[in-house]
C-alpha positions in Angstrom: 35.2 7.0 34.8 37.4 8.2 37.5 39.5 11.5 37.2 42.2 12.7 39.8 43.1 16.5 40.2 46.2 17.4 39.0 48.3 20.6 39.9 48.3 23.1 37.1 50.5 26.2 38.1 48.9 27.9 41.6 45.3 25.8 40.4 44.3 22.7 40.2 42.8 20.8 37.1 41.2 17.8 35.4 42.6 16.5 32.0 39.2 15.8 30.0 39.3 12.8 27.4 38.9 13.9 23.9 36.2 11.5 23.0 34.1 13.0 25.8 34.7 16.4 24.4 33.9 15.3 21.1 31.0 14.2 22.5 29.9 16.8 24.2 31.3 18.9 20.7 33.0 21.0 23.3 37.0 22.6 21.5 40.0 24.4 22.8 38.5 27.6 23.7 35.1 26.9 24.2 33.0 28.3 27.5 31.6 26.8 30.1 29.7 27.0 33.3 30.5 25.6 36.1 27.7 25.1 38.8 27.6 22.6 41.7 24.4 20.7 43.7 26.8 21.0 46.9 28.2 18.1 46.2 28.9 17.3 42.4 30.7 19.9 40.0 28.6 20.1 37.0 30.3 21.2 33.4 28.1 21.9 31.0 29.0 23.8 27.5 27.1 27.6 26.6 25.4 26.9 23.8 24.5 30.1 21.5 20.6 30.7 22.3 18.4 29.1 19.8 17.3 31.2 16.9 13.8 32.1 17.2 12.1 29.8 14.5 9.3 31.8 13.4 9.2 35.6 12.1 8.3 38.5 14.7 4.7 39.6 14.8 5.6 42.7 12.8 6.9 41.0 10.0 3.9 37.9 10.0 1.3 40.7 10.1 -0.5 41.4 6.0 -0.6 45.1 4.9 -4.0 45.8 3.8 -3.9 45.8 -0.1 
């Protein structure tokens, strides 16, 4: 698929498609970074940090009865 830059104010900008964002599940408002390879641009969306799946030490640990 091939983009052109538009001019957006004193920037410059890309219109994404919506069924990319869809795809991506990225919305009006949603962050992302922006890092390059020194040639590409690479998007990708933050993602919250995944919830750690199993209970702290404290809490696994048995009281003595």
């Amino acid at each position: 698929m091939k983009k052109r830059v538009i001019s957006i104010g004193n920037s410059f900008g890309i219109v994404l498609d919506r069924a990319i964002l869809a795809l991506l599940d990225i919305a009006p408002g949603s962050e992302l970074t922006l890092t390059t390879d020194g040639q590409r641009l690479i998007l990708e969306p933050v993602r919250p940090k995944e919830r750690r799946r199993r209970a702290p030490a404290r809490v696994r640990r048995r009281r003595p009865s």
